[in-house]
C-alpha positions as CSV (number, residue, x, y, z in Angstrom):
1,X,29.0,-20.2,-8.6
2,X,25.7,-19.3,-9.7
3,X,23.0,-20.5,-12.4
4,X,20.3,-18.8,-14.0
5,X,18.2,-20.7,-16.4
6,X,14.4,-19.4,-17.8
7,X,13.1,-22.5,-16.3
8,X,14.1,-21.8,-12.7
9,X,12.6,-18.2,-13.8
10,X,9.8,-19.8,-14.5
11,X,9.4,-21.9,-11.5
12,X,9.7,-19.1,-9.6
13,X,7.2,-17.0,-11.8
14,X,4.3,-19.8,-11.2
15,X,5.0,-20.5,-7.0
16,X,4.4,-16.6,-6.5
17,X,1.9,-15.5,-9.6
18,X,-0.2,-18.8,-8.3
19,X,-1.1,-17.2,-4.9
20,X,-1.7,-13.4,-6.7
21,X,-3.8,-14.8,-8.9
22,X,-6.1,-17.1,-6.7
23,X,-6.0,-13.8,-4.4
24,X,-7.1,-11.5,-7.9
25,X,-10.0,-13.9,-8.6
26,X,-11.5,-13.9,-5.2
27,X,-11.1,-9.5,-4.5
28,X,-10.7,-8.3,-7.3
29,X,-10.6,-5.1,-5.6
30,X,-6.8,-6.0,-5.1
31,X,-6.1,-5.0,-8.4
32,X,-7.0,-1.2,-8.1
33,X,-3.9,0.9,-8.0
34,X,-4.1,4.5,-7.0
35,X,0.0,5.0,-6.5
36,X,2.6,4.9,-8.5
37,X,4.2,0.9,-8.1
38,X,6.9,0.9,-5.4
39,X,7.5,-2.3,-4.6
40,X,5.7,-2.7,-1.2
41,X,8.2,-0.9,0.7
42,X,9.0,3.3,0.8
43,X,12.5,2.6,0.8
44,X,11.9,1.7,-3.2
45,X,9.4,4.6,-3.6
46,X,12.8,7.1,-5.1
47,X,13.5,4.4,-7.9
48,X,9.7,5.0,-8.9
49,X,9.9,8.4,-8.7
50,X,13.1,8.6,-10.7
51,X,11.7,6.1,-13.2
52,X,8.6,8.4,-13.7
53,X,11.1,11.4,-13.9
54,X,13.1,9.5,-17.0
55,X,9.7,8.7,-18.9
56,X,8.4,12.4,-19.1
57,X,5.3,13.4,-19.8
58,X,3.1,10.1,-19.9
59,X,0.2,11.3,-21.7
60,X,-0.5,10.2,-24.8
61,X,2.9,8.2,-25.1
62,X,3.1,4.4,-26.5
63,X,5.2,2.5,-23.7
64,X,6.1,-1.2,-23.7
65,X,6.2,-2.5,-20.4
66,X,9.1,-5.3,-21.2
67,X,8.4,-8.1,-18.1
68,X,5.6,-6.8,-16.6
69,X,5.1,-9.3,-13.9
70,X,1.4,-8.4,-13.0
71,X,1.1,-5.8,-14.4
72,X,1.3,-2.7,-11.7
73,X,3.5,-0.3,-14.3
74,X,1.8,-0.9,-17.0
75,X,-1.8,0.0,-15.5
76,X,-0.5,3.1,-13.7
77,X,1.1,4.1,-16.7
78,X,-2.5,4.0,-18.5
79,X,-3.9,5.3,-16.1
80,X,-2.0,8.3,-16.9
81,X,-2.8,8.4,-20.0
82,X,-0.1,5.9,-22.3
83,X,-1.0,3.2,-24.6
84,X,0.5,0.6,-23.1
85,X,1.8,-3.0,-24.7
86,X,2.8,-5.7,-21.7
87,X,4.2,-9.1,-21.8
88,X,5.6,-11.0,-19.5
89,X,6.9,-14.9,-19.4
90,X,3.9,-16.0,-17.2
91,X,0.7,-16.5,-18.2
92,X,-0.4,-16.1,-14.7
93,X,1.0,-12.8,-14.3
94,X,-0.3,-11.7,-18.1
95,X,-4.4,-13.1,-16.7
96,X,-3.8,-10.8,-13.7
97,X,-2.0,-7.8,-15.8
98,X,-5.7,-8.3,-17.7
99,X,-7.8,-8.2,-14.7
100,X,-5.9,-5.7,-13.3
101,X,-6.7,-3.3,-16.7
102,X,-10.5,-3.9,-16.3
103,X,-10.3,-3.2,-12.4
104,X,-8.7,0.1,-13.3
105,X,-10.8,0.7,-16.3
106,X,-8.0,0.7,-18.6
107,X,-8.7,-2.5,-20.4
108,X,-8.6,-0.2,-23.8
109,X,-5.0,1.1,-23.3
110,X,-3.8,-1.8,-21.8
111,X,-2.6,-4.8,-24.9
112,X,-1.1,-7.8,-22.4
113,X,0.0,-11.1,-23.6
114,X,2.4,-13.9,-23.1
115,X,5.9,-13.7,-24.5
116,X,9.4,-14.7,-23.9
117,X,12.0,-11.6,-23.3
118,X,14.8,-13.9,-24.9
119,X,13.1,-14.2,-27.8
120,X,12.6,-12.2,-31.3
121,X,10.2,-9.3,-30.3
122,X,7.4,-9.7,-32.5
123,X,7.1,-5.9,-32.9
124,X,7.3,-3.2,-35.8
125,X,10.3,-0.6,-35.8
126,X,10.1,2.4,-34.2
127,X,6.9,1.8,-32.8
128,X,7.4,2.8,-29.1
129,X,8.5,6.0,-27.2
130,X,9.7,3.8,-24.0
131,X,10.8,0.9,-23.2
132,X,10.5,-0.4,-19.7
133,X,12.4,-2.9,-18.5
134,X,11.4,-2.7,-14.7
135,X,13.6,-5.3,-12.6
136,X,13.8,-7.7,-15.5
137,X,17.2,-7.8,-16.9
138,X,18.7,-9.9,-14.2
139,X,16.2,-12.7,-15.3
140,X,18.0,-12.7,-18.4
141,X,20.5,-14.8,-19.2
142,X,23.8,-13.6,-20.1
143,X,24.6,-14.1,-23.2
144,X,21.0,-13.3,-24.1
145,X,20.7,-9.2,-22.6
146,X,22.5,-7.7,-25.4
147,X,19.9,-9.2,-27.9
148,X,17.5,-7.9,-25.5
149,X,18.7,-4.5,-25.6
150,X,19.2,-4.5,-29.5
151,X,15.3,-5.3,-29.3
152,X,14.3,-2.6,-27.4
153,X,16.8,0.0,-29.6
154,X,15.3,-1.5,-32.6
155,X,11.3,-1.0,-31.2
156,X,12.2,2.5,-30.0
157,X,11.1,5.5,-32.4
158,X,13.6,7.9,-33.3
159,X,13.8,9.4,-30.2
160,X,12.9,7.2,-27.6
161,X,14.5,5.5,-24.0
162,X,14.8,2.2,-22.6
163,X,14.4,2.3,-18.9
164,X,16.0,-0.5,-16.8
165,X,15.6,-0.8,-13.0
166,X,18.2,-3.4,-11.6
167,X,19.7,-4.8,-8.7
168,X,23.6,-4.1,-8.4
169,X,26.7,-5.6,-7.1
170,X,29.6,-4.1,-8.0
171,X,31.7,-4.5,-4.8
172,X,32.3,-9.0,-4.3
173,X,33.0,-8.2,-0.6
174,X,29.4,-6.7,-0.1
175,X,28.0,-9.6,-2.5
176,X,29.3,-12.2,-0.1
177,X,28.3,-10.6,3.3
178,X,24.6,-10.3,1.5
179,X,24.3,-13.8,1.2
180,X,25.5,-14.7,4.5
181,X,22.5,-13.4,5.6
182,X,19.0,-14.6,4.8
183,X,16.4,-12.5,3.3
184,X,12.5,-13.2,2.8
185,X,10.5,-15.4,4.4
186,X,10.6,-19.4,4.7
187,X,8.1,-21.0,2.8
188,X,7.5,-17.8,0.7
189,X,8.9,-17.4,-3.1
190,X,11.6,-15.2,-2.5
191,X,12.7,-17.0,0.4
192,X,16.5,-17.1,0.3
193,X,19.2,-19.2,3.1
194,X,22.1,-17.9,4.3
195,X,25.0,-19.0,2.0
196,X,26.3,-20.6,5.5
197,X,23.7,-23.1,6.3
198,X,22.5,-26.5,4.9
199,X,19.9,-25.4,2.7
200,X,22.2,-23.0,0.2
201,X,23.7,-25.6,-2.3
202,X,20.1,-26.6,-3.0
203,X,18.2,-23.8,-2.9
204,X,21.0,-22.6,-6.1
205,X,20.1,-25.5,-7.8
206,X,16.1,-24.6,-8.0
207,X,15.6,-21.1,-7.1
208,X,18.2,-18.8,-8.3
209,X,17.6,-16.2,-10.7
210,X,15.4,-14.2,-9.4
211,X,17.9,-12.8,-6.7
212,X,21.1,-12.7,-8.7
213,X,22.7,-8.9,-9.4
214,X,24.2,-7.2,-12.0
215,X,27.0,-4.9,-12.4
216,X,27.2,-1.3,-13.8
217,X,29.8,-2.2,-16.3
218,X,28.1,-5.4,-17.8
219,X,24.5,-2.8,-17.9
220,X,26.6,-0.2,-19.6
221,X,27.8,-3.0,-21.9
222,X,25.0,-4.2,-23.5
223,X,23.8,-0.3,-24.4
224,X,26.8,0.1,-27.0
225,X,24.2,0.8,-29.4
226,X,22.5,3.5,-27.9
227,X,23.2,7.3,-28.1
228,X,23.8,8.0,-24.2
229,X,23.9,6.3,-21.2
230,X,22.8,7.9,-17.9
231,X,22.8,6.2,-14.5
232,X,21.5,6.7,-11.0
233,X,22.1,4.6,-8.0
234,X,20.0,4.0,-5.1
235,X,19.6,1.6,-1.2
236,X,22.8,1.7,0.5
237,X,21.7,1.5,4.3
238,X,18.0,1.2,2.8
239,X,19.1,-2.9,2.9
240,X,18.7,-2.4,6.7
241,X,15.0,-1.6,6.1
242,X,14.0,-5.2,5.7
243,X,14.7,-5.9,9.4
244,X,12.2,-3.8,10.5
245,X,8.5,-3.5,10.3
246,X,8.2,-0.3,12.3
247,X,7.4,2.3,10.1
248,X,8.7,5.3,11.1
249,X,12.1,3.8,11.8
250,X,12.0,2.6,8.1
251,X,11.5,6.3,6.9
252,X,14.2,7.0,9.3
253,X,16.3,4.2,7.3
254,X,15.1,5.7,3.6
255,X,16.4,9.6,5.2
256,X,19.2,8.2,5.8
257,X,20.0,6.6,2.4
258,X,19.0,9.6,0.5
259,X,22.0,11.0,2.1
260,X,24.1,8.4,1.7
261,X,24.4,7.8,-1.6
262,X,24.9,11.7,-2.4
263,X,28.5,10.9,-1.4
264,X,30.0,9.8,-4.7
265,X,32.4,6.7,-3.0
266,X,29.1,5.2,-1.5
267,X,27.6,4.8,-4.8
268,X,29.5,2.0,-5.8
269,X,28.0,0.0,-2.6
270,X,24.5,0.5,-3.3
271,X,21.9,-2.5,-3.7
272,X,20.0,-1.4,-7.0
273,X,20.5,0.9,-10.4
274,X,18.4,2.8,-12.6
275,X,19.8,2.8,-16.3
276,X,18.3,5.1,-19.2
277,X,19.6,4.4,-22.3
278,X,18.8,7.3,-24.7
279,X,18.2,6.6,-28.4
280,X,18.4,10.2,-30.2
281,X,18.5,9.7,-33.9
């Protein structure tokens, strides 16, 4: 039904990273991040947090940020203290990752450049403690993600994780009813038409990618070559949260979801996974 090619990634990449950047050059008091990167919305802010939980002490660690968009991990994350190596498939996102590093005053432990995730990583062995693959792995195409992962297990020291933040869709029936209804804003880059109107047959043909989900089993899939696998699910009703712009009744929304998705049937309904994949030896 669906087709996910690097050049519709790429399309995508350049509509949005065209207006951050224009917007970088002209305040490039935009850039400064004082929070940890959640997305622009609170109901994300608990993937962050549980992303930050999985890395550990920061400090001092060597982190690759794999697909780093602009770059908003992988400054915070020096800003703590990490060495961190970026790349991303933009070269738009990589000059604002850049700016972002000298905003921040991290331009020393910040390394950004321009490089394709389907490729041949062009790093050492056992070079990096993390691996961060933050929203990124649904960009990839399919039969490309297990070379992907086999890249980031190779990179890893010893003891090291890869840390993937993904959208999920494990149940079809909730897949469908999400794209009956349309999400973002027209004229915008993540704009997206209800699967029922006019405008869907096209809009597959030039902007899909960025939207698609995974599953748990194909994410678990392409780890076989790492030691452990661990798992954590998050937004159930937190998908309701986009249809509001009052504030407090989206904090009522994320409440809500916290509880949610401690009920162990729910999990399987939820919008969005974070994967560790633990290399011990």
């Amino acid at each position: 039904m669906f087709r996910t090619t690097s050049e519709i990634q790429i399309n995508i990449s350049a509509l949005r990273d065209v207006r951050e950047l224009e917007r970088a050059r002209e305040t490039p008091a935009c850039l400064m991040i004082e929070d940890v990167p959640i997305g622009g919305s609170p109901i994300w802010r608990p993937i962050s947090e549980n992303i930050i939980r999985q890395i550990g002490e920061i400090d001092g660690k060597t982190i690759l940020d794999a697909g780093c968009g602009t770059g908003g991990w992988a400054v915070w994350l020096a800003k703590q203290g990490a060495y961190v190596y970026a790349f991303d498939i933009s070269p738009r996102s990589i000059e604002i990752t850049n700016l972002r590093a000298q905003v921040n005053g991290v331009a020393n432990r910040v390394s950004a450049e321009v490089f394709n995730i389907e490729t041949n990583w062009q790093f050492d062995e056992s070079v990096f403690d993390i691996v961060l693959l933050n929203a990124v792995l649904h960009h990839v195409q399919d039969h490309k993600m297990l070379e992907v992962m086999n890249n980031a297990h190779r990179v890893l020291k010893k003891v090291g994780k890869a840390i993937a933040a993904e959208p999920i869709g494990n149940s079809p029936l909730f897949e469908k009813i999400k794209y009956m209804v349309p999400s973002g804003h027209l004229g915008n880059w993540d704009y997206r038409p209800s699967s029922l109107s006019k405008a869907w047959d096209s809009w597959l043909q030039t902007s899909y990618g960025w939207d698609r989900t995974l599953t748990t089993g194909l994410l678990h899939s392409i780890g076989k070559n790492f030691d452990k696998i661990e798992t954590k699910e998050f937004i159930f009703m937190g998908r309701l949260a986009k249809l509001f712009k009052n504030k407090q009744l989206v904090s009522l929304i994320a409440h809500l979801d916290d509880i949610s998705i401690s009920i162990p049937f729910i999990r399987r309904y939820c919008n969005n996974i974070v994967v560790t994949y633990h290399k011990t030896n």
